[in-house]
C-alpha positions as a LaTeX table, in Angstrom:
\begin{tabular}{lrrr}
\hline
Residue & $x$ (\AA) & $y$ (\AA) & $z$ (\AA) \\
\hline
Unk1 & 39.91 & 10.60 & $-22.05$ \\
Unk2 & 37.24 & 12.89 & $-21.52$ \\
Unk3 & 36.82 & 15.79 & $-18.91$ \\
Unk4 & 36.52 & 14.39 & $-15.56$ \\
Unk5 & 34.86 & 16.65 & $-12.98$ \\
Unk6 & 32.72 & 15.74 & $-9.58$ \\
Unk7 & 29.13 & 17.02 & $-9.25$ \\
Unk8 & 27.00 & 16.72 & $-6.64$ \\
Unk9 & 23.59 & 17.65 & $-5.95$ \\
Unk10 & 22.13 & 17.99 & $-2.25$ \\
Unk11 & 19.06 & 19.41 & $-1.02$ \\
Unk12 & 19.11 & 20.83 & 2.30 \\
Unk13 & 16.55 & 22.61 & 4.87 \\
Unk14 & 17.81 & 25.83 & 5.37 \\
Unk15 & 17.62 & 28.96 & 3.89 \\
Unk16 & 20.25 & 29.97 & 1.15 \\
Unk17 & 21.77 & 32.64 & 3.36 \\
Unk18 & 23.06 & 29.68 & 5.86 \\
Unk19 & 23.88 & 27.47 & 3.43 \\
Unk20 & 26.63 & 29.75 & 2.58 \\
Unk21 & 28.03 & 30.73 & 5.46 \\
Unk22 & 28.29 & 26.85 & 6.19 \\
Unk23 & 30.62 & 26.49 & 3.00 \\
Unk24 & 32.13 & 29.66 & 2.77 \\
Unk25 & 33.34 & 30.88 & 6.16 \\
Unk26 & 35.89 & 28.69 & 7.89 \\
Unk27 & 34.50 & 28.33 & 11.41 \\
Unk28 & 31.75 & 26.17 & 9.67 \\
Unk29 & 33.69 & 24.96 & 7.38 \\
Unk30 & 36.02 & 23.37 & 9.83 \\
Unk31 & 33.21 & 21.26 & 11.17 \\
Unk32 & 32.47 & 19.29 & 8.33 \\
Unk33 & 35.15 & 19.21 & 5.66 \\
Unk34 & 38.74 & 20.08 & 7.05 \\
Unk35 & 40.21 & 19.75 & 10.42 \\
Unk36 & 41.92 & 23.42 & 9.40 \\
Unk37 & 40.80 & 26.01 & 7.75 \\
Unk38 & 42.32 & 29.58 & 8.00 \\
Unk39 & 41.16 & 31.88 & 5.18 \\
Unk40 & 39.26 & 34.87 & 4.34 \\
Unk41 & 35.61 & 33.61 & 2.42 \\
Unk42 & 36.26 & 37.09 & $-0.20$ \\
Unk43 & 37.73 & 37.26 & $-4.10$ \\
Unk44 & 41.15 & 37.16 & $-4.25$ \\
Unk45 & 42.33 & 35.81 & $-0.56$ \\
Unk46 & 44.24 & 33.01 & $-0.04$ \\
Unk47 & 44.88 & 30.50 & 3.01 \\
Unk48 & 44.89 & 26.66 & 3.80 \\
Unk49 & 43.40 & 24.10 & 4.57 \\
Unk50 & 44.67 & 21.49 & 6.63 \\
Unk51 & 43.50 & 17.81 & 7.58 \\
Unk52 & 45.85 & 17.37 & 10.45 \\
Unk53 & 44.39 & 14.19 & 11.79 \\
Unk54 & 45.88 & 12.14 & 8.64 \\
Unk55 & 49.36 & 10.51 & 9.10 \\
Unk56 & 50.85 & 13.00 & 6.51 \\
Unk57 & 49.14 & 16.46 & 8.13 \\
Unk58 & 48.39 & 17.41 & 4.96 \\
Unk59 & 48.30 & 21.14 & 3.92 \\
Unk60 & 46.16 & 22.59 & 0.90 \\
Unk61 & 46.52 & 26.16 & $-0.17$ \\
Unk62 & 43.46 & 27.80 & $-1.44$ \\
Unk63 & 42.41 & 30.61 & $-3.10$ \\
Unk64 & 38.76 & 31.86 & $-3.34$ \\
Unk65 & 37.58 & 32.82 & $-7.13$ \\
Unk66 & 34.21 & 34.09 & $-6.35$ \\
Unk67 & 32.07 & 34.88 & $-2.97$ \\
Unk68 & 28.25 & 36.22 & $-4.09$ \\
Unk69 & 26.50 & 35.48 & $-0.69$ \\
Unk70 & 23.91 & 33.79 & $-0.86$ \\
Unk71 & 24.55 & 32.13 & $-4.71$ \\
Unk72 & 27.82 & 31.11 & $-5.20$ \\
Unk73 & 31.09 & 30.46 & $-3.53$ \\
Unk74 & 34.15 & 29.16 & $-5.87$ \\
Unk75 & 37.73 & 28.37 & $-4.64$ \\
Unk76 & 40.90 & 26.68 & $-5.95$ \\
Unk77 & 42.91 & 24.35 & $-4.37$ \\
Unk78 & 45.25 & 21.23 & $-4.69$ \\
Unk79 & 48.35 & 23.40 & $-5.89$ \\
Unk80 & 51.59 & 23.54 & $-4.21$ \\
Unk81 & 52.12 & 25.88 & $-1.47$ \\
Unk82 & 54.97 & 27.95 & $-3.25$ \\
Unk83 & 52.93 & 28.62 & $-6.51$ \\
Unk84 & 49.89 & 31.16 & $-7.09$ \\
Unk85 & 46.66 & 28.83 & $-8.14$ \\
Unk86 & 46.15 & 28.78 & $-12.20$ \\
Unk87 & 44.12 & 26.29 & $-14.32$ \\
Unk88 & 47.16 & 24.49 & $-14.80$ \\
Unk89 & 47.77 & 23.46 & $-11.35$ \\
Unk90 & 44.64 & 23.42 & $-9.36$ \\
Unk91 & 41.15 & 22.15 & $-8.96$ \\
Unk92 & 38.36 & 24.45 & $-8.77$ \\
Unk93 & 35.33 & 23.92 & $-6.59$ \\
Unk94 & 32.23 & 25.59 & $-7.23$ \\
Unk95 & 29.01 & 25.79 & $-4.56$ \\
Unk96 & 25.89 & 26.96 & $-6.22$ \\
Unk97 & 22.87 & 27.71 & $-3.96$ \\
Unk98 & 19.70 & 27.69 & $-5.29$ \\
Unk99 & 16.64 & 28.49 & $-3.57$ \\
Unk100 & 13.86 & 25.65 & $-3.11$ \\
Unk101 & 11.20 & 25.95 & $-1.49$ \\
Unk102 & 11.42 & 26.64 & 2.39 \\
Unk103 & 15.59 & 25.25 & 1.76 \\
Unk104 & 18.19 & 25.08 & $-0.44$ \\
Unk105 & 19.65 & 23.15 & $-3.56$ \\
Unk106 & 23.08 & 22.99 & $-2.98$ \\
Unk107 & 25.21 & 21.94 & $-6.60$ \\
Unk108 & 28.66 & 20.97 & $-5.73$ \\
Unk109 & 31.33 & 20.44 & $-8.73$ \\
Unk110 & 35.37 & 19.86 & $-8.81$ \\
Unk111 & 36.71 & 20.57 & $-12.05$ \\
Unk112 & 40.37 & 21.07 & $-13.41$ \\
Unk113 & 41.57 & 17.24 & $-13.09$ \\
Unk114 & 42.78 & 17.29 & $-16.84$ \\
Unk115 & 43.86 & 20.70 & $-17.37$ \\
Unk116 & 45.91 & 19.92 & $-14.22$ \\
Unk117 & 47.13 & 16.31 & $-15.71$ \\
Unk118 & 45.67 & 14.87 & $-12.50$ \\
Unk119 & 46.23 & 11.26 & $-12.26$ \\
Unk120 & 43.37 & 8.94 & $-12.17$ \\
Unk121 & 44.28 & 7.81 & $-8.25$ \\
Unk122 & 44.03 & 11.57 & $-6.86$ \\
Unk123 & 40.83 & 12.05 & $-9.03$ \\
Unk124 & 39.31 & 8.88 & $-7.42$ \\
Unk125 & 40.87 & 10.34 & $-4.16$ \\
Unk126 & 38.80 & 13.33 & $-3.91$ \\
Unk127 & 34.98 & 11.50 & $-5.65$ \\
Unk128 & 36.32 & 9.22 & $-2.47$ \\
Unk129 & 36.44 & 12.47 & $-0.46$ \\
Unk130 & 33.68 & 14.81 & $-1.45$ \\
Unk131 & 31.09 & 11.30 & $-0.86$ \\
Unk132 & 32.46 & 11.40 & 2.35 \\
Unk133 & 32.50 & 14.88 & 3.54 \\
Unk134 & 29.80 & 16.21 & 1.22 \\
Unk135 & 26.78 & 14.13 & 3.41 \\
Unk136 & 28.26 & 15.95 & 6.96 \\
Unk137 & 27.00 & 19.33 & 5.70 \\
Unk138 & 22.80 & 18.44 & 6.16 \\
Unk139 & 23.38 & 17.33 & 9.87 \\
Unk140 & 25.91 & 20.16 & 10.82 \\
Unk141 & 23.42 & 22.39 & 9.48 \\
Unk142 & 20.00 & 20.40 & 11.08 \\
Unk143 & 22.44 & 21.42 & 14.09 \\
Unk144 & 22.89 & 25.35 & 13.46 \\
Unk145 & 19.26 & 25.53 & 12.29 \\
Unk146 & 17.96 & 24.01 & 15.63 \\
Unk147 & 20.09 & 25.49 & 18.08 \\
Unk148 & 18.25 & 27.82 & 20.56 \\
\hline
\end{tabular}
């Protein structure tokens, strides 16, 4: 089997700078992705996610890799709440911002399903997912953008 990752490519019209606060900081973040999200958007922290309104109330631990406002934003995520994200046991999930024109080109990817032995239904669980929740992030931001 070959390496298995998720990338995305979505162009949106708003300046880099917002882009990233929209995927990086958790009171944005909350309003398109998770129902939960309690974490610090720096190197090194660690929190959850949560998406409370499925029958489980599912829990997610991440950590954030990288946070270069207004480039990049990594995290991992998918491990189990007791261990300390590696490659071994985690996804990681890149944002890279790229300026274009009067917006932004946002490049989404999810990497780490074989170094994490990731079965194929969790894989097809989160392409599942990310089509869902990555198309909410142009309207919540049409939203911020046009606020008075």
């Amino acid at each position: 089997m070959g390496q298995r990752s998720i990338d995305r490519e979505i162009h949106i019209d708003a300046a880099p700078e917002v882009v990233y606060e929209v995927v990086s900081k958790p009171e944005h973040v909350r309003a398109w992705w998770p129902d939960e999200a309690d974490y610090e958007p720096a190197p090194g922290a660690t929190g959850t996610i949560a998406f409370t309104n499925r029958p489980d109330g599912k829990f997610v631990p991440l950590t954030v890799i990288e946070a270069d406002p207004p480039r990049r934003f990594v995290f991992r995520w998918a491990y189990a709440l007791d261990e300390v994200a590696t490659v071994a046991n985690s996804l990681l999930v890149t944002f890279d911002l790229v300026p274009a024109g009067a917006g932004t080109l946002l490049r989404f990817s999810e990497t780490g399903f074989d170094e994490s032995a990731t079965p194929d239904e969790v894989y097809h669980d989160h392409v599942t997912g990310w089509d869902y929740f990555l198309p909410r992030l142009t309207p919540y931001v049409d939203r911020l953008v046009s606020a008075p």
